[in-house]
C-alpha positions in Angstrom: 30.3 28.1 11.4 29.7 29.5 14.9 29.8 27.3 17.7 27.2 27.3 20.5 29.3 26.3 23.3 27.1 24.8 26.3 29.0 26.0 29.2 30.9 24.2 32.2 27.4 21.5 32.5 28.6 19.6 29.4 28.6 16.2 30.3 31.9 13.8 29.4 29.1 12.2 27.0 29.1 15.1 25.4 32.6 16.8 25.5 34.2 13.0 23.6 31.6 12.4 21.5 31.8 16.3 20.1 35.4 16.0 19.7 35.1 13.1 17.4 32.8 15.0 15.8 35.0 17.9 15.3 37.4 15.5 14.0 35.7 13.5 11.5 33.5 15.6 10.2 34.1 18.5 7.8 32.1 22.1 8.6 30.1 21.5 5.5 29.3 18.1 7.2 28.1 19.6 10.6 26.0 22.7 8.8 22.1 21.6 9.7 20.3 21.2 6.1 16.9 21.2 4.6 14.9 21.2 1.5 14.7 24.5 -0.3 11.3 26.2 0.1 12.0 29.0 -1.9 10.4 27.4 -5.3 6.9 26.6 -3.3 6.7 29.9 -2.0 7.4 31.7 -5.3 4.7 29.2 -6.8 2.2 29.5 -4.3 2.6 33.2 -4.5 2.3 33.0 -8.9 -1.3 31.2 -8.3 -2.2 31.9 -4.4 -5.9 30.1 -4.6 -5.4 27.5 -7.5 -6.1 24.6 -5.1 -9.3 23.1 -5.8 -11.9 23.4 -3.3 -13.5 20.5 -2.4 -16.5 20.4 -4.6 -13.9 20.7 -7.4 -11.6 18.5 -6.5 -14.9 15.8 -6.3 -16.2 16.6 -9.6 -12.7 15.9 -11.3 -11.4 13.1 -9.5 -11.7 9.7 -11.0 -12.0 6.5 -8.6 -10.6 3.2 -9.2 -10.8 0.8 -7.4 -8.2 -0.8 -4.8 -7.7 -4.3 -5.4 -7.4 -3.6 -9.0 -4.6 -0.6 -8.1 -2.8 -3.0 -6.6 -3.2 -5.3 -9.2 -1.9 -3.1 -11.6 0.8 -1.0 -9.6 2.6 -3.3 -7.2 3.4 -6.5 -9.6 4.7 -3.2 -12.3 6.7 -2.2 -9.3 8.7 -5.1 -8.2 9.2 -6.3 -11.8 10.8 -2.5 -12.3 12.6 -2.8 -9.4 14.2 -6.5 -10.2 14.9 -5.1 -14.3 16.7 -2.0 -12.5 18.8 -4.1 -10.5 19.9 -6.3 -13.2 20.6 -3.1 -15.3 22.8 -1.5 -12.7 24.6 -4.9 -11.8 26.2 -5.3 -14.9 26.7 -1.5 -15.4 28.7 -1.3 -12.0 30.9 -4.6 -13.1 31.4 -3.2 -17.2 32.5 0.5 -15.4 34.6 -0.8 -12.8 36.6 -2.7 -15.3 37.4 0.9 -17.1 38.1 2.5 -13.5 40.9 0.0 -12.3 43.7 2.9 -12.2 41.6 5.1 -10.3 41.1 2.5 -7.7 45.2 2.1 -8.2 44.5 -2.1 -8.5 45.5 -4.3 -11.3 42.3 -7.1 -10.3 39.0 -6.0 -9.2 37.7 -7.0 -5.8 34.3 -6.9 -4.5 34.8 -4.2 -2.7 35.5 -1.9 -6.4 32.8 -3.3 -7.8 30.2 -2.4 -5.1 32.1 1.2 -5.0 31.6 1.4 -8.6 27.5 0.7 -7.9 27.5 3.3 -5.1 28.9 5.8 -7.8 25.9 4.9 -10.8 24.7 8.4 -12.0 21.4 7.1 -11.8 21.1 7.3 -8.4 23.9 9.6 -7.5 24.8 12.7 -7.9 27.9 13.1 -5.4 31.1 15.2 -6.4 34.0 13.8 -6.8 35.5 16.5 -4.0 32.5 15.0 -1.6 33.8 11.8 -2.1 36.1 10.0 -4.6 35.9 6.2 -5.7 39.2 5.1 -3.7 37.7 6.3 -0.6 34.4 4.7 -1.3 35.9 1.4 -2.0 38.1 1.8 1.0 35.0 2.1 3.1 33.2 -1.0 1.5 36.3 -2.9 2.1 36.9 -2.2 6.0 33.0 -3.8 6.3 34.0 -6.9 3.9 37.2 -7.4 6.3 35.1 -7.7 9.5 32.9 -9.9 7.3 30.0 -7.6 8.0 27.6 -6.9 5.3 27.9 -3.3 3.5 25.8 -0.9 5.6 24.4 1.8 4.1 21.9 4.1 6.5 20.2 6.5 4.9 17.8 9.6 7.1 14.7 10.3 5.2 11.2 10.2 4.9 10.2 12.3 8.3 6.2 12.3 7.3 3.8 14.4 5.0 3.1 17.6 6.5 0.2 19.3 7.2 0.7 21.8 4.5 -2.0 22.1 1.9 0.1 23.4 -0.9 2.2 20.1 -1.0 -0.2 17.4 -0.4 -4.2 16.7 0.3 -3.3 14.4 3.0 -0.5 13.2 5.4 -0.3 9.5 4.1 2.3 8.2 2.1 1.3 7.8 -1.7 2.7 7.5 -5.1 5.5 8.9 -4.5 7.0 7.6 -1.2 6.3 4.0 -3.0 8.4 5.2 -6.2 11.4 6.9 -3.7 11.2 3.3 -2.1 11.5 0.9 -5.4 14.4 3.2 -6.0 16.2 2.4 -2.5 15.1 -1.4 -3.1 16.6 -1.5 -6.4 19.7 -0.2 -5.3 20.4 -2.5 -2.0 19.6 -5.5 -4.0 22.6 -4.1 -5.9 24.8 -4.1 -4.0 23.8 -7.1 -2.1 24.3 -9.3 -5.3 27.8 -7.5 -5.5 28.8 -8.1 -2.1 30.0 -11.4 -1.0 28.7 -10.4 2.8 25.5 -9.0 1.2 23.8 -5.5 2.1 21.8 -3.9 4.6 20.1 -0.5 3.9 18.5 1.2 6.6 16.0 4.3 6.4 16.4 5.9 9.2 12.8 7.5 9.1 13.0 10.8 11.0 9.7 12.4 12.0 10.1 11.9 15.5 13.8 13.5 15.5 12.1 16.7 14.0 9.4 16.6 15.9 10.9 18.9 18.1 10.7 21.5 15.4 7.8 20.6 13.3 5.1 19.4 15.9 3.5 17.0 13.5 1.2 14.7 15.4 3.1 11.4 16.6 -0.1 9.4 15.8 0.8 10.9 12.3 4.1 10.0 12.1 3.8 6.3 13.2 1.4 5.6 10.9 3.4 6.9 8.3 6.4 4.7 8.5 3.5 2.1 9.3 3.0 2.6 5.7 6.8 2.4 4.5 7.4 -1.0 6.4 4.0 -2.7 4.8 5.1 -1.1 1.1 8.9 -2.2 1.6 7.1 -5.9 2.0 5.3 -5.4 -0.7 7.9 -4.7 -2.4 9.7 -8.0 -1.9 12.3 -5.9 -0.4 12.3 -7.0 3.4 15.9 -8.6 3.1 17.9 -5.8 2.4 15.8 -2.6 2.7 14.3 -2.1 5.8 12.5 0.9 8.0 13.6 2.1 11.2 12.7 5.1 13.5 15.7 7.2 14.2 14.6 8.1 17.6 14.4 4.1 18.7 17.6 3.5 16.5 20.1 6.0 18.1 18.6 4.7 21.3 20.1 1.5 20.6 23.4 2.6 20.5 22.6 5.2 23.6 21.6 4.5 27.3 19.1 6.3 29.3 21.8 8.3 30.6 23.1 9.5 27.1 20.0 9.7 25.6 18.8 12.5 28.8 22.0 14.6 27.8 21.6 14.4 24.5 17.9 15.8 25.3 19.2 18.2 27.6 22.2 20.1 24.9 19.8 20.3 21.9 17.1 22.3 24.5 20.3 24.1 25.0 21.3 25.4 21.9 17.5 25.6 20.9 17.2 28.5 23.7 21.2 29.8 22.6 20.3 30.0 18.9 16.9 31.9 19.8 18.5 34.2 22.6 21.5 35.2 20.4 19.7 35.2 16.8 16.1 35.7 18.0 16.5 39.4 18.2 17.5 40.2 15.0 14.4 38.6 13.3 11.4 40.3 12.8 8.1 38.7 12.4 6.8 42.2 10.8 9.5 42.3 8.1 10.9 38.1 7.7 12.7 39.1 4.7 14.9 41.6 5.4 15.4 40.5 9.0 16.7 36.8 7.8 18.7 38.7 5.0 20.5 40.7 7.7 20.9 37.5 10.1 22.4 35.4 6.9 25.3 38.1 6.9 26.2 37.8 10.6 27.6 34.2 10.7 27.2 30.3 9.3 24.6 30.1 11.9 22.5 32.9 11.2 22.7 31.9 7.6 21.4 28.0 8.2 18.3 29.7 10.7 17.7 32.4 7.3 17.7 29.3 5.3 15.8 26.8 7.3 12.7 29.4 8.5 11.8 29.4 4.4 11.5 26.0 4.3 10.0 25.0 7.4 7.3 27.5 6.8 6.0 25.2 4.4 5.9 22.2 6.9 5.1 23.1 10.2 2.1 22.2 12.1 1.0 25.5 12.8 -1.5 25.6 16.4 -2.3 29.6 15.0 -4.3 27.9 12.1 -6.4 25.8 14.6 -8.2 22.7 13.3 -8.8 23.2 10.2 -8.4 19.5 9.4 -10.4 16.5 10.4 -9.5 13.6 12.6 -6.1 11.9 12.8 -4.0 10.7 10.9 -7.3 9.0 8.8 -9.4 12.2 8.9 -10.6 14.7 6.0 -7.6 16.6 6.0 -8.0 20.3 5.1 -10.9 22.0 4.8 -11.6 25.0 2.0 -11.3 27.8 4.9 -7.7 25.8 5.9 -6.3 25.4 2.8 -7.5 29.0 1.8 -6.0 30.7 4.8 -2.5 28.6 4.6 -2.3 29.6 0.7 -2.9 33.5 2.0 -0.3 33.2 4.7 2.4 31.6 2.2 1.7 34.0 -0.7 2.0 37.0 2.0 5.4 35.3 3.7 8.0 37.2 2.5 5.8 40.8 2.5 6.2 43.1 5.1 3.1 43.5 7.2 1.6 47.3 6.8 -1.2 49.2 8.2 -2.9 48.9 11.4 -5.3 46.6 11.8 -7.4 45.8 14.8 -4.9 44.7 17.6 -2.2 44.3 15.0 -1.1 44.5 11.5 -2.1 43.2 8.1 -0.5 42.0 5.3 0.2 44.6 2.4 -1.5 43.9 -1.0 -3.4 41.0 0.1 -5.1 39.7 -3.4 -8.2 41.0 -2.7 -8.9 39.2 0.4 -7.7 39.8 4.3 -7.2 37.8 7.3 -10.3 36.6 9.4 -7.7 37.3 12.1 -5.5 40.5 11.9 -2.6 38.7 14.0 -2.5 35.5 12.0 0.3 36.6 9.4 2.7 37.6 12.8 1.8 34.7 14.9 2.4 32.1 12.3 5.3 33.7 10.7 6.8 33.6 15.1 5.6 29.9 14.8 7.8 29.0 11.8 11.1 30.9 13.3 10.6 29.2 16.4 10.7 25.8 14.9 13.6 26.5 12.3 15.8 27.6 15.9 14.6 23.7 16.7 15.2 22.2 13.7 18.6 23.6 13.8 19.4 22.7 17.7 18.1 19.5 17.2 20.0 18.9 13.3 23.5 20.5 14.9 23.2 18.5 18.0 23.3 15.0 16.4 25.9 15.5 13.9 27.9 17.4 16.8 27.5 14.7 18.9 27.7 12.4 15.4 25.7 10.3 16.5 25.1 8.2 13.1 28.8 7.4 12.8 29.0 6.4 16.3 26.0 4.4 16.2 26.7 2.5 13.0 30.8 3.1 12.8 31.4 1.2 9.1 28.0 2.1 7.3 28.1 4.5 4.2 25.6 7.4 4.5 23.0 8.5 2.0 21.9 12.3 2.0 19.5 14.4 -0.3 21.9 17.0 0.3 25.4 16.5 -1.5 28.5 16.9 1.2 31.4 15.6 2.2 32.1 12.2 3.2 28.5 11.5 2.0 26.5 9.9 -1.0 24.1 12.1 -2.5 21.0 9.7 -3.3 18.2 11.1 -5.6 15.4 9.7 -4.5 13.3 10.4 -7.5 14.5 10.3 -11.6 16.5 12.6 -13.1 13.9 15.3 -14.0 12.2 15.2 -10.5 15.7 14.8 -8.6 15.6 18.3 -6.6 12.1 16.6 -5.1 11.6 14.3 -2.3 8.5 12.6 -2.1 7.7 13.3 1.6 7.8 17.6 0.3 5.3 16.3 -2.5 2.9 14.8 -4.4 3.3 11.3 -6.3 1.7 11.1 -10.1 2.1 9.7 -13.6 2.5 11.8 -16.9 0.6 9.2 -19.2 1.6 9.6 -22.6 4.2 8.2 -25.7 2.5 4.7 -24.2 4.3 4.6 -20.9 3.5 6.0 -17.5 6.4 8.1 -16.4 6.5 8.7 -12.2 6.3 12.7 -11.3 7.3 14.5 -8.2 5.0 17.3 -7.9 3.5 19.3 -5.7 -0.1 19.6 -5.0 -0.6 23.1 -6.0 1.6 22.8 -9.1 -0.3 19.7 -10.2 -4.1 21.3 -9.5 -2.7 24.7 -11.0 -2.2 22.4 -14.4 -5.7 20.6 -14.0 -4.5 17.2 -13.4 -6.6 14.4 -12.5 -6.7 13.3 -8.7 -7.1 9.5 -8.2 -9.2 8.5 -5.2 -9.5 4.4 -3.9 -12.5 2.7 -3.0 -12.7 -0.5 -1.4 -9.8 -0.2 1.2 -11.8 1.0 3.6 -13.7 -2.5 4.7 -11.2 -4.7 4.1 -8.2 -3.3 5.9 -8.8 -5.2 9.2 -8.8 -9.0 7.8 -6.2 -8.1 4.9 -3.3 -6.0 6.5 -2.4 -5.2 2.9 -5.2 -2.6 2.4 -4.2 -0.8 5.1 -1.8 2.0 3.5 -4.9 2.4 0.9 -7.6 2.3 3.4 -6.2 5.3 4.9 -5.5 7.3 1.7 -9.4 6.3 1.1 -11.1 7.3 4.8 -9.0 11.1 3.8 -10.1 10.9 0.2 -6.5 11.9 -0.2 -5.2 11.1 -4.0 -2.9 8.3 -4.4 -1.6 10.0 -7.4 -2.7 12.4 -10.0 -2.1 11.7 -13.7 -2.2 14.4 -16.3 -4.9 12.5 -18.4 -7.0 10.2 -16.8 -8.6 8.5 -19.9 -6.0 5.2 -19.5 -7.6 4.9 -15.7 -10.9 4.4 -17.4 -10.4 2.8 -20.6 -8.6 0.4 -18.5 -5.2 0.6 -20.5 -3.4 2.0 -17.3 -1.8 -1.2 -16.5 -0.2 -1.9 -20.0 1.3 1.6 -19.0 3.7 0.6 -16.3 5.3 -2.6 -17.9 7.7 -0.3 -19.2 8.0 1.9 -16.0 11.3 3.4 -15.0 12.5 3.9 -11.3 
């Protein structure tokens, strides 16, 4: 990987914390990662204007309503969760007891036992060259010495963007509740293993990326609003909770440290732009990024990033297409219509003059209402992926989660070294994390399976949305209606089932006693 040096101004903040950095963590550890896009665009491309409109999407939504949602749902969900951790409890103890020679100990200890849980295929997916089970254990056990409880933190759940093809709204839904149960099932895990207990912490990062994405911070607050009220819902408030990255490095930062800090990722935001910038080209994205892949690690983590943050940033070039924040209608036809267009079109070359600039080649039948659209949002989303990397390369340069919480275990959606790859989502839906998508049930064989989908795969298939009512005028004396008052004021689906006949025959709940997480 290239490093961005930031000249003789580097504070003494910065110079020891980056040489621990450089120390303890591998290359593959330092490399900025996100989500692949490349599946959404190719989809979005396959079916540009399957969304439904919003005369369509009225006629085929059912509405249930909320109290009886929550009925149904959130007594299914904590029973799943408590089944899952007495499944995995005695799976972790039976499989440690086989693993004894690979932890090189002739008793097991605590500390083996909780390794063996943070190794369960069901929720992991890490390598054995990422991270093998001596070192896990030996981790566990330097937090059982100091008679601390095993810490595991875990940076996820940044918000719903504003994209239309993921989502109809920027609330959390379906499936941010089913990524959660899975978190909750695991630290009660490991807390009944652990003699000091657990403490899992989601480090809930929309305000980090913020600097990249631009995502409203009204938005993003009430997002992990949502998390924190369906963690206690979940019974989960003693070992899982929510915290905002931004307040929790601050914590372990002063003012001072936390200015610097601000002051090298603005930095290497302007170095990655000066020294990369040039070679990308708004007019031909995919061949520009291609050719800035092949100059360094850098310029291949920028190539990487702009097709996936294309899908999520708030673009200003769109103007306000959607209503009021966050509670607002969210996209309107002429939005949603326009951001399907600009995605389908993102990796085309843009061809012919227009007037005062260029549109896109083959465009479906349909054109622009602005001729400068395609070029200023496609500049939009290469400015924020230099952000998202300055920002991404800056913390783990200045590793800034180790130093913060020195013991803890980290959680990543993205398998590397040193780290635990958690699938936030089952084994079919594991590539999919539920902030990127849309949260549903396949109803059938007499059991409601959770699905990770998003929005324009699910409409593209003709499944049913499900809309609340009765949220809405209850949310200020019952704090519980809250997260479901604002999916309701949006009209946004909680979730979208592929047949909605249990919803109305009232079966639905007899459905998720057998639910999986």
């Amino acid at each position: 990987m290239t490093v961005v040096t930031t000249g003789p101004s580097t504070s003494g903040f910065v110079t020891s914390r980056r040489e621990r950095a450089l120390r303890d963590l591998t290359a593959e550890q330092r490399r900025s990662q996100i989500s692949d896009g490349h599946r959404l665009i190719r989809a979005v491309r396959a079916r540009p204007f399957q969304l439904y409109a919003a005369r369509r999407h009225a006629t085929r939504a059912v509405t249930v309503d909320a109290e009886a949602w929550l009925a149904a749902v959130m007594p299914a969900m904590r029973a799943a969760v408590s089944r899952t951790a007495s499944a995995r409890l005695d799976t972790a103890l039976a499989r440690a007891r086989k693993r004894m020679s690979e932890y090189g100990v002739r008793r097991l200890g605590s500390a083996e036992v909780v390794a063996e849980a943070l190794s369960d295929n069901k929720w992991f997916r890490t390598q054995r060259e990422h991270m093998g089970r001596a070192e896990l254990r030996d981790r566990v056990a330097e937090a059982l010495r100091h008679g601390e409880p095993v810490e595991l933190v875990f940076p996820i759940f940044s918000r719903k963007p504003f994209s239309p093809v993921k989502n109809r709204g920027v609330s959390p839904d379906t499936a941010e509740l089913h990524s959660l149960a899975r978190c909750a099932a695991l630290a009660h895990t490991v807390a009944a293993l652990s003699p000091t207990g657990c403490r899992f912490t989601i480090l809930a990062d929309g305000h980090k990326y913020n600097r990249a994405c631009r995502t409203p911070d009204q938005v993003v607050d009430a997002y992990q609003d949502t998390l924190r009220r369906w963690v206690a819902a979940l019974g989960a408030e003693g070992v899982l909770r929510v915290a905002d990255y931004e307040q929790w490095v601050a914590g372990g930062l002063g003012a001072a440290d936390l200015r610097t800090r601000e002051e090298y990722y603005l930095r290497r935001s302007a170095e990655l732009d000066d020294r990369h910038g040039r070679l990308f080209s708004p007019a031909a994205p995919r061949e520009s990024l291609e050719r800035l892949a092949g100059t360094d690690g850098t310029g291949e983590q920028l190539a990487h990033t702009f097709w996936s943050i294309a899908t999520s940033v708030h673009y200003t070039a769109l103007g306000t297409g959607h209503g009021g924040l966050p509670d607002g209608p969210c996209y309107s036809d002429a939005y949603q219509d326009a951001y399907a267009l600009y995605v389908a079109h993102l990796g085309r070359p843009l061809t012919g003059a227009g007037t005062g600039g260029q549109l896109p080649a083959a465009p479906y039948g349909r054109t622009a209402a602005d001729p400068d659209l395609h070029r200023a949002l496609r500049e939009e989303a290469w400015e924020a992926a230099c952000r998202y990397v300055a920002i991404s390369l800056t913390d783990r340069d200045l590793n800034l989660i180790k130093e913060t919480a020195p013991r803890a275990v980290k959680l990543t959606i993205h398998g590397k070294p040193g780290e635990l790859h958690f699938t936030t989502a089952a084994s079919r839906d594991a590539n999919m994390t539920a902030q990127h998508s849309t949260g549903g049930y396949a109803l059938r064989d007499g059991r409601a399976r959770p699905t990770f989908r998003y929005r324009i795969e699910r409409e593209a298939a003709g499944e049913t949305p499900v809309l609340l009512h009765g949220a809405a005028g209850r949310d200020g004396g019952e704090a519980h209606y809250l997260p479901l008052a604002r999916l309701e004021r949006a009209q946004q689906p909680i979730a979208y089932v592929d047949d909605p006949a249990p919803l109305l025959d009232g079966t639905f709940s007899r459905l998720l006693e057998a639910m999986e997480i």
